[in-house]
C-alpha positions in Angstrom: -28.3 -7.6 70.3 -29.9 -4.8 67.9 -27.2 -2.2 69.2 -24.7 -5.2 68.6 -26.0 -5.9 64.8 -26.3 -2.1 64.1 -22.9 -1.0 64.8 -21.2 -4.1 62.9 -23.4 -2.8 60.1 -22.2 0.9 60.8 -18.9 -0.4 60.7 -19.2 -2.0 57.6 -21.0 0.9 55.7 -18.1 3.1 56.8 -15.2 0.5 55.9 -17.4 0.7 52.5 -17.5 4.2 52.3 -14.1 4.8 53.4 -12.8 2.2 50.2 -15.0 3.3 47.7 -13.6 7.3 48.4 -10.4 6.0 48.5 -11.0 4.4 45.0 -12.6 7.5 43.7 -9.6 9.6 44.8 -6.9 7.0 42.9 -8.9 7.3 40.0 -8.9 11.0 39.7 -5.4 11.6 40.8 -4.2 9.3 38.4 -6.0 10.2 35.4 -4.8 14.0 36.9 -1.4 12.8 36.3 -1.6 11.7 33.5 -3.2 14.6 31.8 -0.6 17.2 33.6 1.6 14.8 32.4 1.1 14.3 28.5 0.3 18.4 28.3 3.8 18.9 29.7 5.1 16.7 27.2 3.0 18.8 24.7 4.0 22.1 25.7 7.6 21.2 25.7 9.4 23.0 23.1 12.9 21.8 22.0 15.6 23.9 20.7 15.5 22.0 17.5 12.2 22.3 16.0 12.7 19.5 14.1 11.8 17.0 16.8 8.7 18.8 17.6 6.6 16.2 15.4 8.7 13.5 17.2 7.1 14.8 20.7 3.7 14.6 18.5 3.3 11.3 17.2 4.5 9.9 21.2 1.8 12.0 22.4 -1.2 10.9 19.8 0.0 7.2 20.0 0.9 6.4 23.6 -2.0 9.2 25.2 -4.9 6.6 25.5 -3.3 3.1 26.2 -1.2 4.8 29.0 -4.5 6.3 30.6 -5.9 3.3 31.4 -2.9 1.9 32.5 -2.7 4.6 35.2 -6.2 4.2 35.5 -5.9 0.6 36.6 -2.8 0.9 38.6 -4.3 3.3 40.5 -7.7 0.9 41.1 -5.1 -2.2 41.9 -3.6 -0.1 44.8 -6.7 1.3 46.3 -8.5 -2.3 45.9 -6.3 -3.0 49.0 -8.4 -0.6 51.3 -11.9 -1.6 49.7 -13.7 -4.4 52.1 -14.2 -7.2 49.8 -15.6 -10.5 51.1 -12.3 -13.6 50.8 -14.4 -15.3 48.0 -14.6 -12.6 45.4 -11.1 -11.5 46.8 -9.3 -13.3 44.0 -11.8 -13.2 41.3 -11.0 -9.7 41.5 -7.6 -9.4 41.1 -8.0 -11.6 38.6 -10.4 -9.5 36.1 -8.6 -6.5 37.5 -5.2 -8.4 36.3 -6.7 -9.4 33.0 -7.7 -5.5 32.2 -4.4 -4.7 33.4 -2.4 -6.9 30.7 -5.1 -6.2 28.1 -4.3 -2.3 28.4 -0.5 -3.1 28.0 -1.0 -4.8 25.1 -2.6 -1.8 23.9 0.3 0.1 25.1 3.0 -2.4 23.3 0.7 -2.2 19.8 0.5 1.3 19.9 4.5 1.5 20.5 5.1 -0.6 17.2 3.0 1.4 15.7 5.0 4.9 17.3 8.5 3.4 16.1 7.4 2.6 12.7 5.5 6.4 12.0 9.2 7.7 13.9 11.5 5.7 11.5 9.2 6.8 8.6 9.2 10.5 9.0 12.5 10.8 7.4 10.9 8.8 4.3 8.6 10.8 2.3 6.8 8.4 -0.6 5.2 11.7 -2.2 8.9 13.1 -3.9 10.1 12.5 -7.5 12.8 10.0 -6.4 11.2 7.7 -3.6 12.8 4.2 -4.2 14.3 4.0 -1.0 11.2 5.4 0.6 9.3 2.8 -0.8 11.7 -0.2 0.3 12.1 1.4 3.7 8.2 1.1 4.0 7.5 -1.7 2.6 9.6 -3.8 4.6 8.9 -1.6 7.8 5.4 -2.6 7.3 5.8 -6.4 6.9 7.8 -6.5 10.0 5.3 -4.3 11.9 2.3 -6.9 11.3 4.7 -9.9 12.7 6.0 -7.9 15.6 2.1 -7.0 16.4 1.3 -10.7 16.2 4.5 -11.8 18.4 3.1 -9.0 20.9 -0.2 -10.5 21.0 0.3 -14.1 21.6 2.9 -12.9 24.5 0.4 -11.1 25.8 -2.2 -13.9 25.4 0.5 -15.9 27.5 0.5 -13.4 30.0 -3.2 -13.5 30.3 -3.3 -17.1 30.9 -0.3 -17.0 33.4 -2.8 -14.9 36.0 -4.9 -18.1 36.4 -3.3 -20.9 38.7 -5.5 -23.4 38.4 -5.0 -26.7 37.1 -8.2 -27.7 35.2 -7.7 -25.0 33.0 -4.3 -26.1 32.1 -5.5 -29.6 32.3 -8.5 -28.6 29.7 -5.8 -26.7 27.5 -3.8 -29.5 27.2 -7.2 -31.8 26.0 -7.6 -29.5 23.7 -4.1 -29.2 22.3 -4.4 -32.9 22.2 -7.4 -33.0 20.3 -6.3 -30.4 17.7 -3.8 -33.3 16.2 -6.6 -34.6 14.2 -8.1 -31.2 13.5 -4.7 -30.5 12.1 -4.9 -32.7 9.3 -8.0 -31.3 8.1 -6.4 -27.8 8.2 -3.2 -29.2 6.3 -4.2 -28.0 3.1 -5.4 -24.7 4.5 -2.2 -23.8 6.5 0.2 -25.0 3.0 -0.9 -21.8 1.4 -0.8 -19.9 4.4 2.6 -20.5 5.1 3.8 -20.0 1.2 2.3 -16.3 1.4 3.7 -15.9 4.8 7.3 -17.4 3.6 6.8 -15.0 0.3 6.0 -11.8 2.2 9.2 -12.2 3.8 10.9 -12.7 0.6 9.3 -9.9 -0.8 10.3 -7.4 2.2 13.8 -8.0 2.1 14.3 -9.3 -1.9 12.4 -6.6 -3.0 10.2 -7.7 -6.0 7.7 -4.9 -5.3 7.6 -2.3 -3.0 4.5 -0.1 -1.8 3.6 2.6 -4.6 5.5 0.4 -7.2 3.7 0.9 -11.0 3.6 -2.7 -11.9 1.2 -5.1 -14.5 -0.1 -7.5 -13.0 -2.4 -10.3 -15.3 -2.6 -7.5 -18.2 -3.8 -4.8 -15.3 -1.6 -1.9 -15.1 -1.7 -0.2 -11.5 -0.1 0.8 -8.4 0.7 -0.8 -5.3 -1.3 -0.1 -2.5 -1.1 -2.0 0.5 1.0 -5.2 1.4 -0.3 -7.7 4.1 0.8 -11.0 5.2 -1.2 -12.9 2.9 -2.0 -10.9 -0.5 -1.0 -7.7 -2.4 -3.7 -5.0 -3.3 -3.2 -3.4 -6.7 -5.0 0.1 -7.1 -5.7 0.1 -10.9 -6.0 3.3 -13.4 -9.8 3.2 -12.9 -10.0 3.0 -9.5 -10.6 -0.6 -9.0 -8.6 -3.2 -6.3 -6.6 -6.2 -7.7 -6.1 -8.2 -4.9 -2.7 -10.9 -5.4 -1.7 -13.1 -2.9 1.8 -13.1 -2.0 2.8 -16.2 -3.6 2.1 -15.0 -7.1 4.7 -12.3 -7.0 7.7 -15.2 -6.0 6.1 -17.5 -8.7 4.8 -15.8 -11.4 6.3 -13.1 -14.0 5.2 -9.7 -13.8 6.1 -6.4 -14.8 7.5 -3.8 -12.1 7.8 0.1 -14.0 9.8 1.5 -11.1 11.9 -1.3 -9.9 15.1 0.6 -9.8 14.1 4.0 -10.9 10.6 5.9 -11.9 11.2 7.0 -14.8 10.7 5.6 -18.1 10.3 5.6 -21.8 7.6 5.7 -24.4 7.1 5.5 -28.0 4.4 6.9 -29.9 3.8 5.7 -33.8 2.8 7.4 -36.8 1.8 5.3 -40.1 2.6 7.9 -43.0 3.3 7.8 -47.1 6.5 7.6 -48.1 6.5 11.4 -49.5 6.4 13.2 -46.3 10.2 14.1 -45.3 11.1 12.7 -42.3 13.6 15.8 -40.9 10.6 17.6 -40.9 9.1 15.4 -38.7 11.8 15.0 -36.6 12.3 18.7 -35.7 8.5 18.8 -34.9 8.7 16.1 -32.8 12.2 17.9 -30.9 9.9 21.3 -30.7 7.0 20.1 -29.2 9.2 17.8 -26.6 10.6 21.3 -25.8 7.5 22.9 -25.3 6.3 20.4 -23.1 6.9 19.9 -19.2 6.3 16.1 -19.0 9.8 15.5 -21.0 12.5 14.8 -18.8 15.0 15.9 -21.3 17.1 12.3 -21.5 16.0 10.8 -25.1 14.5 12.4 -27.9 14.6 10.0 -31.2 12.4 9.9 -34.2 13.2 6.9 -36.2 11.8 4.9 -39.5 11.4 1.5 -37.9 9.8 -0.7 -40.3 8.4 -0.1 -44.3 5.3 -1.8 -45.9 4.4 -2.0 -49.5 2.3 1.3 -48.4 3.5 3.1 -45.6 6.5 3.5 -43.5 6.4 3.6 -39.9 8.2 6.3 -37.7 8.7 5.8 -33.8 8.9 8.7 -31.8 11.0 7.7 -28.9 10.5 9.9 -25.7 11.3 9.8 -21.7 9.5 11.3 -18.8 9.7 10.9 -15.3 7.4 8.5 -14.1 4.6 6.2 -15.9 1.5 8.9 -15.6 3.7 11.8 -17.2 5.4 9.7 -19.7 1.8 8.2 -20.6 0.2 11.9 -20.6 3.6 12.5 -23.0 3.1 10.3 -25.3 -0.8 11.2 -25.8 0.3 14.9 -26.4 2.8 13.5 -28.8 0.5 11.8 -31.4 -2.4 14.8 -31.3 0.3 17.3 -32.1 2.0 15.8 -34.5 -1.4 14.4 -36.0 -1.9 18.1 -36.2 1.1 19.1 -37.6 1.0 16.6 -40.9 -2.8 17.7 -41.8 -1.3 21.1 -41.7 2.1 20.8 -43.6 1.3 17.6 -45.7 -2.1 16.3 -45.9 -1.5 14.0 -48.7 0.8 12.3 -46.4 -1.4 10.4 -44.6 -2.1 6.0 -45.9 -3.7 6.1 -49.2 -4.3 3.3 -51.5 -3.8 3.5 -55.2 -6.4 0.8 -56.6 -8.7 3.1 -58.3 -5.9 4.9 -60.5 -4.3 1.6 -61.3 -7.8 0.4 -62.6 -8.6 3.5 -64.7 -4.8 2.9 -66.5 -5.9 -0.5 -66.7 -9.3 0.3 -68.8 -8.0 2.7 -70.8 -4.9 0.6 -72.2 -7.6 -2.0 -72.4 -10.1 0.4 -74.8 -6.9 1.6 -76.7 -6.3 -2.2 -77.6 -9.8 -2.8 -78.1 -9.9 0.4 -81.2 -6.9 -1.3 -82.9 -8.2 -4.2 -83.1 -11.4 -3.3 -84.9 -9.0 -0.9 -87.8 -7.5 -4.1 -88.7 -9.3 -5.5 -92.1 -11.7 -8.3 -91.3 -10.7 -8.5 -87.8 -12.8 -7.8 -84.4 
């Protein structure tokens, strides 16, 4: 009877033994391949050298995820020689199958992701002229976030499909049943969800505003950042966020600086006396525009745009090639030509004439008051 129990026992530590090597050896051979694998695909050099970075971004995006599916594969095959008891049989094929399907979710996420920094490398949102760089990734963004959320509820569904039995089923469908109430209560809730979800896809393909568009959004002038599914984030001059949902850009009025182009132009005023000549001005104004690498070189005006009963004022009309050098422009502009008048015509500058006026004024008034008193008898 001993001899009887001890061998069945012997036999079971060696089927044990036997399955757990067996798993040991799938789990190194596969993560083996995998690594000979991926360093193959590193070390391969193409004649172009242009797709080397194309070999790169596959490499750094699909190395992980496709580990651990090998990784699991390799565990799913070798779980066949390992002596599991019939009960715990299926519970493990099911966590192993719900690891499995997690991992190529991974996979399918970090693939959107691959595609997108692909179709992007050709789109560089640092150059001079980036407008269709910017639409390209705008709209490659928006439609990355819904293809990530149509991956994950297929891969939810595929999840859910591993498990057979009925009560789950029959408790999903008590709860779908149950969520008709909660539904009203989230009415309101999902309104504004769907307008910003509706509006993102109006933005992506109308194009409204596109990532790094200069824009002026509730008097704060800034830059766009990052576009979700739900709001805009604004990087403002200082540093701070503005953050705009969605909706606001399909219903409200705002101002867009690079809509169609980046470049842009400025006006700087000066407030002067009439006496200054304004040619002067105007060659000034041409020289230091010269002198200057922020102009752009398209339009160059200096203008008397309005008169008051003291001053005249003179626009000096300028372009540049983006918002930050044409603001930069215009800031040089005024200090040099500031400079230039309290050099050349100092008296030019506003000046009021009430003091003179009042001395003319007493001294006709004295005058009158002297003739009076030579008259005879008279004060």
């Amino acid at each position: 009877m001993l001899l009887t129990i001890y061998s069945v026992l012997s036999a079971h530590r060696r089927e044990w033994a036997l399955g757990v090597t067996l798993l040991c050896i799938a789990i190194l051979v596969s993560l083996f391949a995998h690594d000979i694998f991926f360093r193959l695909l590193a070390r391969f050099r193409p004649k172009h050298h242009v797709d080397r970075p194309l070999l790169s971004t596959v490499t750094q995006r699909l190395r992980r995820p496709a580990r651990w599916i090998v990784i699991l594969t390799a565990i799913a095959v070798a779980l066949h020689w390992i002596p599991i008891s019939p009960g715990y049989i299926g519970l493990s094929h099911k966590a192993l199958g719900i690891l499995w399907f997690v991992a190529l979710g991974w996979l399918m996420i970090s693939a959107v992701y691959m595609v997108e920094d692909l179709l992007l490398r050709r789109y560089d949102i640092s150059a001079s002229d980036n407008l269709r760089a910017r639409r390209v990734r705008t709209q490659m963004q928006f439609m990355r976030r819904i293809a990530i959320s149509l991956l994950l509820l297929v891969d939810a569904g595929l999840i859910l499909s591993i498990f057979h039995d009925s009560k789950i089923w029959h408790y999903g469908a008590g709860l779908l049943a149950s969520a008709g109430l909660a539904s009203l209560v989230l009415a309101t809730a999902a309104k504004s969800t769907a307008s910003n979800l509706l509006a993102g896809l109006q933005i992506a393909f109308t194009e409204p505003i596109r990532i790094d568009d200069v824009v002026v959004v509730q008097g704060q002038w800034g830059r766009v950042e990052e576009i979700t599914t739900s709001y805009v984030v604004v990087r403002i001059w200082d540093q701070r966020r503005l953050i705009v949902p969605l909706s606001y850009f399909i219903e409200n009025s705002f101002e867009n600086w690079t809509r169609n182009s980046s470049d842009l132009l400025g006006t700087a005023f000066l407030y002067v006396d009439y006496s200054i000549p304004v040619e002067a001005l105007r060659q000034e104004f041409t020289r230091i525009l010269e002198s200057s690498s922020l102009w752009d070189r398209r339009v160059n005006a200096l203008q008397v745009t309005s008169l008051s009963e003291h001053t005249m004022e003179i626009r000096c009309l300028l372009s540049a090639r983006n918002s930050s050098e044409q603001f930069d422009l215009r800031c040089i502009v005024r200090e040099k030509m500031i400079d230039f008048i309290q050099k050349n015509y100092p008296d030019a500058f506003p000046r009021t004439r009430f003091s003179a006026i009042a001395q003319q004024d007493n001294e006709e008034m004295l005058s009158l008051a002297g003739d009076r008193s030579a008259l005879p008898g008279g004060r």
